[in-house]
C-alpha positions as CSV (number, residue, x, y, z in Angstrom):
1,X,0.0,0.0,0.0
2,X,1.2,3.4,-1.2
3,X,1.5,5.7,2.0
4,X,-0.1,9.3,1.7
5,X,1.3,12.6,2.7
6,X,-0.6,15.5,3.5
7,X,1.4,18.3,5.2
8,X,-0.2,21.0,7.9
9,X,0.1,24.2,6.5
10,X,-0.1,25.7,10.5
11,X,3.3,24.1,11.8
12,X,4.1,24.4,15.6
13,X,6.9,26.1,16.7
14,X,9.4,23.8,17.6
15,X,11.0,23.2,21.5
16,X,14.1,25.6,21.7
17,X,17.9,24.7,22.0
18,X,17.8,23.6,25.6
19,X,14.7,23.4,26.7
20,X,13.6,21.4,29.2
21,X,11.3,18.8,27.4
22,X,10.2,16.2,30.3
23,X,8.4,12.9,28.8
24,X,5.4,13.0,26.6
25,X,4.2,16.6,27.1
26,X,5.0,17.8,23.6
27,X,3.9,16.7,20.3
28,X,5.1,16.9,16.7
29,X,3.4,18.7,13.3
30,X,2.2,14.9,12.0
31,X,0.9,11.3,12.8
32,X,0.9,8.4,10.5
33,X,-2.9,6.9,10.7
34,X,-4.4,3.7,9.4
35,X,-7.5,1.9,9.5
36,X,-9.2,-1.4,9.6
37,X,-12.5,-3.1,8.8
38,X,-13.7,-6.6,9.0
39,X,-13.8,-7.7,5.0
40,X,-12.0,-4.9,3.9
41,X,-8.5,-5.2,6.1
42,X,-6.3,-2.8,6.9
43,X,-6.0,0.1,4.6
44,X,-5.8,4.2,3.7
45,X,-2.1,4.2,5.4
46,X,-1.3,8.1,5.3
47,X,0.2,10.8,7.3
48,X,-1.4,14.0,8.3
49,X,-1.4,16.7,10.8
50,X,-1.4,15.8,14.8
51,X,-4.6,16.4,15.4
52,X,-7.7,15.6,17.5
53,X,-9.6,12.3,16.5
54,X,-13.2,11.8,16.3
55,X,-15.0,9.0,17.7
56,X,-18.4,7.9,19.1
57,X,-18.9,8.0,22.6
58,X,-19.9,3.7,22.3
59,X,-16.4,3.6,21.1
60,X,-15.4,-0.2,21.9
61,X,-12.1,1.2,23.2
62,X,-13.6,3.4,25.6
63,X,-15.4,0.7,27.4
64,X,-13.9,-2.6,26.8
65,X,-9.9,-1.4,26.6
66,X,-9.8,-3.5,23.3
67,X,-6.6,-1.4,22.7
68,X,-2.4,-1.7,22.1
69,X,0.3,0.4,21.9
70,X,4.0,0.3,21.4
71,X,7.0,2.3,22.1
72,X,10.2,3.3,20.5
73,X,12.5,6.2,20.2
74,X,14.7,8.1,17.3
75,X,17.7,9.3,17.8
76,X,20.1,12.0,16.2
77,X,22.9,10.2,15.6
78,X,26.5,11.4,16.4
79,X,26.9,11.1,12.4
80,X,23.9,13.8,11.7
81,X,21.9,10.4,10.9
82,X,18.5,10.1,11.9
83,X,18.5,6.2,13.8
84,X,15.6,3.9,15.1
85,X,16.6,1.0,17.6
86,X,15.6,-2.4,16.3
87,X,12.2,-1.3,14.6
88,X,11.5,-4.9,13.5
89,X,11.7,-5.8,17.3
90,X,8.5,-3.1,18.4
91,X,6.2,-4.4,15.8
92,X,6.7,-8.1,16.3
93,X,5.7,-7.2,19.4
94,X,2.9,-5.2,18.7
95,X,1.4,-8.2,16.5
96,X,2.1,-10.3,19.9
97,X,-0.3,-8.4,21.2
98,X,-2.5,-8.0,18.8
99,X,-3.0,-11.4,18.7
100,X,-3.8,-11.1,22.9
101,X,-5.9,-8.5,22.6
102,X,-7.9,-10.1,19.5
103,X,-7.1,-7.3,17.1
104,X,-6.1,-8.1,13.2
105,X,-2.5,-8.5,12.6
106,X,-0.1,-5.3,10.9
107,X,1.6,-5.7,8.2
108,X,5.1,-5.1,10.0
109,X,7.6,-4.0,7.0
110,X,4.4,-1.3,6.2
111,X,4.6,0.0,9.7
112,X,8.3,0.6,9.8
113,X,8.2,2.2,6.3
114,X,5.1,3.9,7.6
115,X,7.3,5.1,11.3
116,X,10.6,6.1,8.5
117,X,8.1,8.1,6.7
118,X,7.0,10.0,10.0
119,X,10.1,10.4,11.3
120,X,11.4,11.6,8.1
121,X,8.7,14.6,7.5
122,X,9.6,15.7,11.3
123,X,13.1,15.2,11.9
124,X,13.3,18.9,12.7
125,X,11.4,18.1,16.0
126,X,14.0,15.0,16.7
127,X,15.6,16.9,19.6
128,X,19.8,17.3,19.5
129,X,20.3,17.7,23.0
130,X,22.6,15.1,24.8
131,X,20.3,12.3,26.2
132,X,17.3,13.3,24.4
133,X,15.0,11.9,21.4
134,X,11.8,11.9,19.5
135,X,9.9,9.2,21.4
136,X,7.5,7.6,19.2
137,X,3.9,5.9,20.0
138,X,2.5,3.5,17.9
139,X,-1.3,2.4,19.5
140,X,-4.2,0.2,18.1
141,X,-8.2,1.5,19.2
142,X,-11.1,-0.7,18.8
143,X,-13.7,2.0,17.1
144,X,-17.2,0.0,16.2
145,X,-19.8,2.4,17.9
146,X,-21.6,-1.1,19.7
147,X,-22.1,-1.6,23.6
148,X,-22.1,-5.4,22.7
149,X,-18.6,-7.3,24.5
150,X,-16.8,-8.6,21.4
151,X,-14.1,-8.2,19.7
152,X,-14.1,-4.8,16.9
153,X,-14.9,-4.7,13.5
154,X,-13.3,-1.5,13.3
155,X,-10.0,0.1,14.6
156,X,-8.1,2.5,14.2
157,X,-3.8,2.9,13.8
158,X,-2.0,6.0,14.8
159,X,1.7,6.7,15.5
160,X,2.6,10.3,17.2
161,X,5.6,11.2,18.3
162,X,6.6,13.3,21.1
163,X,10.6,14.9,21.6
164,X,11.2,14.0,25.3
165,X,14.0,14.4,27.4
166,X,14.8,11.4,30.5
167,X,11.7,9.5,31.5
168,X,13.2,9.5,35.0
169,X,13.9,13.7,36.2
170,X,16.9,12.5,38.5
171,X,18.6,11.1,35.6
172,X,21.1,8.1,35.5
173,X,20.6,8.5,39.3
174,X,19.9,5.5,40.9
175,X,16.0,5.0,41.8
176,X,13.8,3.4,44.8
177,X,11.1,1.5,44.3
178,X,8.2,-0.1,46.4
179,X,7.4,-3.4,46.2
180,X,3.7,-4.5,45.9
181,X,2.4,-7.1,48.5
182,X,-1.3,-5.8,48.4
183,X,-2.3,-5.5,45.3
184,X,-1.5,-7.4,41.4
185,X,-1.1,-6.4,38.0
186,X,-0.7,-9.8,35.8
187,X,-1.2,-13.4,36.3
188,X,0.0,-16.2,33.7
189,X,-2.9,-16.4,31.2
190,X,-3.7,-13.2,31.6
191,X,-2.2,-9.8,29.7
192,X,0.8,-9.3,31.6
193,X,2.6,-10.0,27.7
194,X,0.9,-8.0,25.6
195,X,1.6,-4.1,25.7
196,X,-2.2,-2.8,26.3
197,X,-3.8,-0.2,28.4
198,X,-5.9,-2.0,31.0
199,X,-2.2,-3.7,32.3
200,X,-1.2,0.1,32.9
201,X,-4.5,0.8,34.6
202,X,-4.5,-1.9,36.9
203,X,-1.1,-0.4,38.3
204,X,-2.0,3.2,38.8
205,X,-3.2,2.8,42.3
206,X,-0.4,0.9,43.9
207,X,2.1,3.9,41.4
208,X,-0.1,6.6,43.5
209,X,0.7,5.0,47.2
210,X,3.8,4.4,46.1
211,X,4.7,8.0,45.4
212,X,2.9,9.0,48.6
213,X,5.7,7.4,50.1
214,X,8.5,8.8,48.0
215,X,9.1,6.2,46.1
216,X,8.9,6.3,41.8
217,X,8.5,3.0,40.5
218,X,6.8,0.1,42.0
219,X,8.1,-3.9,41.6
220,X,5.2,-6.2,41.5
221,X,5.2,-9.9,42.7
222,X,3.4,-12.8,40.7
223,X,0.0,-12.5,41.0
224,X,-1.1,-15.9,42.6
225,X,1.4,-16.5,45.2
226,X,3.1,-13.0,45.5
227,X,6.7,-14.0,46.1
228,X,8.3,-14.3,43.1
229,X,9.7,-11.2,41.4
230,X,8.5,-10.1,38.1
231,X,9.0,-6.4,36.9
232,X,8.4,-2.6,37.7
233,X,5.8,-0.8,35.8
234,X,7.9,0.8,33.7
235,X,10.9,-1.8,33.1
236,X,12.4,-5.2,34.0
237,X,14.8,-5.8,36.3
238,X,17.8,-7.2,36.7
239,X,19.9,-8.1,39.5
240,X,23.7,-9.1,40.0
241,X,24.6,-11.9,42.6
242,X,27.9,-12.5,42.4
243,X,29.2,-13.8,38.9
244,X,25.6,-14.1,37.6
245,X,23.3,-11.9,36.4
246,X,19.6,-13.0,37.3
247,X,16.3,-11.6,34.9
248,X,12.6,-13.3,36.0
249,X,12.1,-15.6,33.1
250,X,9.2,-14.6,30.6
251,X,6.6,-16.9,31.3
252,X,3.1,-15.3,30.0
253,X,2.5,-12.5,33.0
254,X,5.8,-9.8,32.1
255,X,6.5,-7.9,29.3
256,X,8.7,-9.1,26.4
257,X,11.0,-5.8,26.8
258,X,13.5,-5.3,23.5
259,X,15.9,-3.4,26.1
260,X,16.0,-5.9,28.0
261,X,16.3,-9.1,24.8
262,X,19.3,-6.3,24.1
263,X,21.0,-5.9,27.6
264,X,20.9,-9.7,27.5
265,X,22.6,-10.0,24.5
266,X,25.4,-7.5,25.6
267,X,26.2,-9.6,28.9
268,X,26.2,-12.9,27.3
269,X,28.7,-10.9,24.1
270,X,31.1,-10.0,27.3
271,X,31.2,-12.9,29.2
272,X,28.4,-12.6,31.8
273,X,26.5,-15.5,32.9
274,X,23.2,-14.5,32.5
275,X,20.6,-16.7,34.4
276,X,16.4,-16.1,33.2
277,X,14.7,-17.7,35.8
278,X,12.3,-17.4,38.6
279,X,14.0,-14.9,41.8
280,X,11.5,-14.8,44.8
281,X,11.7,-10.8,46.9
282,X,12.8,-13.4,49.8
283,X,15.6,-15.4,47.9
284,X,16.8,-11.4,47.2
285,X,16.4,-10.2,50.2
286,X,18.8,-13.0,52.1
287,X,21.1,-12.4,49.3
288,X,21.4,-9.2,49.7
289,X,22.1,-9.6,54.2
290,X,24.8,-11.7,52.7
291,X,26.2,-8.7,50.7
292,X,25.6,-10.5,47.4
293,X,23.4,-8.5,45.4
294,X,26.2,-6.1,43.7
295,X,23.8,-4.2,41.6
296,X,20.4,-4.0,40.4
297,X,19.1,-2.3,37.7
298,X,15.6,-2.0,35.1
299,X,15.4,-1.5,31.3
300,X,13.0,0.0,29.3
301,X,12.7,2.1,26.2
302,X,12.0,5.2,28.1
303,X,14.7,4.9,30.6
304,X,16.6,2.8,28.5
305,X,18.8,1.5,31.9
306,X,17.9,2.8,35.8
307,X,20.1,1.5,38.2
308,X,17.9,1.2,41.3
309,X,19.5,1.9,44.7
310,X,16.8,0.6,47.1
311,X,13.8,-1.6,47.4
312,X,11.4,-1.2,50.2
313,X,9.0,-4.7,51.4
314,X,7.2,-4.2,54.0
315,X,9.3,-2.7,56.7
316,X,12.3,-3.8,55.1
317,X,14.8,-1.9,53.2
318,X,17.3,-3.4,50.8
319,X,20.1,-1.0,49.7
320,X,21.9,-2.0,46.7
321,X,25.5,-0.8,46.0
322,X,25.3,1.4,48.5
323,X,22.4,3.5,46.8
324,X,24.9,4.2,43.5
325,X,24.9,3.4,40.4
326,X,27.4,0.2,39.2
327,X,30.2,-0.7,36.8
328,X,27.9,-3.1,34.9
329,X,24.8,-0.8,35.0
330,X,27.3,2.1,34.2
331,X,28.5,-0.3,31.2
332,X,25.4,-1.0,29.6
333,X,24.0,1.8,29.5
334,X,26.7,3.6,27.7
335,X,26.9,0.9,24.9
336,X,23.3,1.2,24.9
337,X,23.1,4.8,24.4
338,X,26.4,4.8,22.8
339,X,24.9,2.7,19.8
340,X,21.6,3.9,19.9
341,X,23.2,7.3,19.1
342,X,25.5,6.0,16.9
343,X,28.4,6.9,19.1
344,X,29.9,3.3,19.3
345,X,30.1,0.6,16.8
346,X,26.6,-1.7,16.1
347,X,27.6,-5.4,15.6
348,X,24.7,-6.5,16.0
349,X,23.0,-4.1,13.5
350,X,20.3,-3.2,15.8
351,X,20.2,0.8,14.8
352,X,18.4,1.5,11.6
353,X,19.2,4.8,9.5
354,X,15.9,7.2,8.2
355,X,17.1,10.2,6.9
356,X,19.7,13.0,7.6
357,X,19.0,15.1,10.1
């Protein structure tokens, strides 16, 4: 399908040299927009001006959360080259959770040309600032105007983009987070895989008590027996005992994060043991009295990598590396960074050139 381009003729003016962006708050001239119906597939892929959308208030979305999304940055390369990070990686996801969520399959190779495209007609807005980049939002809507529960006939496909600065406003510094004993996001079976809203919803209470108690990110626990560790809300986690380097093992109820498929690969390319499997909060805990647990850190497209300097259960509170950042998160998140802006050599070929800047 040929992708059309209409252009706003009222461009915004653009954030300034310097400018504090924050995350999310600011949004480019265009979005890339696509639709669906049942007999008809998906079709009319085109870009056009950011701009408000139109739908009935019986909007299957709005009532059922019959929605996806995705996230994924570019960057302006060291080079003056526009870069994604693994593209191919976002959408194979998305489809993973389109097939969850019971919506129609993308055509993936369409979707990256359609994000090039995009990224190409606003790479004025991709920001040059160390440590900042356009971050971009691909998301899936149900849009049949029926109360009935079942899955659309109709949805809608849009891509904005946003030029943000750090998801986190302390930086690289290290972060605390509280973990959840009360309450549950995900249980195997459930939606804890697939990148939808509703996963995000069901988190938003336990985020609010956690901030009431200064903390930024909160860790869940599975949800039947609430012991073993899965991720924060924002990221998976990692931790380093000793010579190995433990993940939770992806097993239905945590997300498939492509940070952290990459961090993996970048251990295992140096020489780190690097164990997936299933950690319980109390198997960390005593290995952290023991003075085991070196460092512990999450990953995430937004933050990319947050070491995390402390973990409060219950009353207890574990301090990791003394509340600083490691070597090894220190390590990985400059070869992150470092190819993701095109500072350091790509041997994997994970960076994908759109356009000069």
């Amino acid at each position: 399908m040929k992708i059309r381009v209409g252009l706003t003729k009222t461009p915004k003016a653009k954030p300034a040299p310097g400018q504090k962006l924050g995350f999310g708050r600011i949004f480019s001239d265009h979005m890339f927009v696509m639709n669906y119906k049942t007999g008809k597939g998906w079709h009319n892929p085109r870009i056009v001006p950011y701009g408000e959308l139109s739908l009935s208030p019986a909007a299957l979305c709005l009532h059922y959360g019959q929605t996806v999304f995705e996230g994924m940055k570019a960057y302006y390369g060291q080079q003056g080259d526009i870069l994604l990070f693994r593209p191919d990686e976002n959408f194979a996801r998305l489809n993973r959770s389109n097939q969850r969520m019971a919506i129609p399959p993308i055509d993936e190779e369409l979707c990256i040309q359609g994000v090039k495209k995009l990224v190409e007609i606003d790479k004025d807005w991709v920001p040059r600032q160390d440590g900042a980049s356009l971050y971009i939002r691909p998301f899936i809507i149900s849009t049949d105007p029926i109360l009935g529960v079942h899955p659309g006939d109709e949805y809608l496909f849009i891509i904005i983009t946003s030029p943000s600065g750090a998801y986190y406003e302390s930086g690289l510094e290290p972060v605390k987070i509280y973990v959840e004993s009360k309450y549950v996001r995900a249980v195997r079976g459930g939606t804890g895989m697939a990148k939808t809203g509703g996963n995000y919803a069901a988190s938003l209470l336990a985020q609010d008590e956690a901030h009431q108690q200064s903390y930024s990110q909160v860790l869940w626990l599975d949800g039947v027996e609430q012991k073993y560790i899965e991720e924060v809300g924002a990221m998976n986690v990692f931790f380093v005992l000793d010579g190995e380097v433990v993940t939770p093992e992806l097993h239905g109820s945590i997300l498939p994060g492509i940070t952290r498929k990459s961090s993996i690969q970048l251990l295992r390319d140096w020489g780190f043991k690097v164990s997936e499997r299933r950690i319980t909060i109390q198997e960390l805990d005593e290995a952290n009295d023991r003075g085991q647990v070196l460092e512990a850190f999450g990953t995430g497209t937004a933050a990319v990598i947050s070491p995390i300097g402390e973990l409060k259960w219950g009353e207890k509170q574990m301090v990791f590396n003394h509340g600083k950042i490691g070597a090894l998160t220190q390590q990985l998140y400059d070869t992150l960074t470092g190819i993701q802006y095109g500072r350091l050599p790509d041997p994997h070929g994970w960076s994908v050139a759109v356009c000069k800047g």
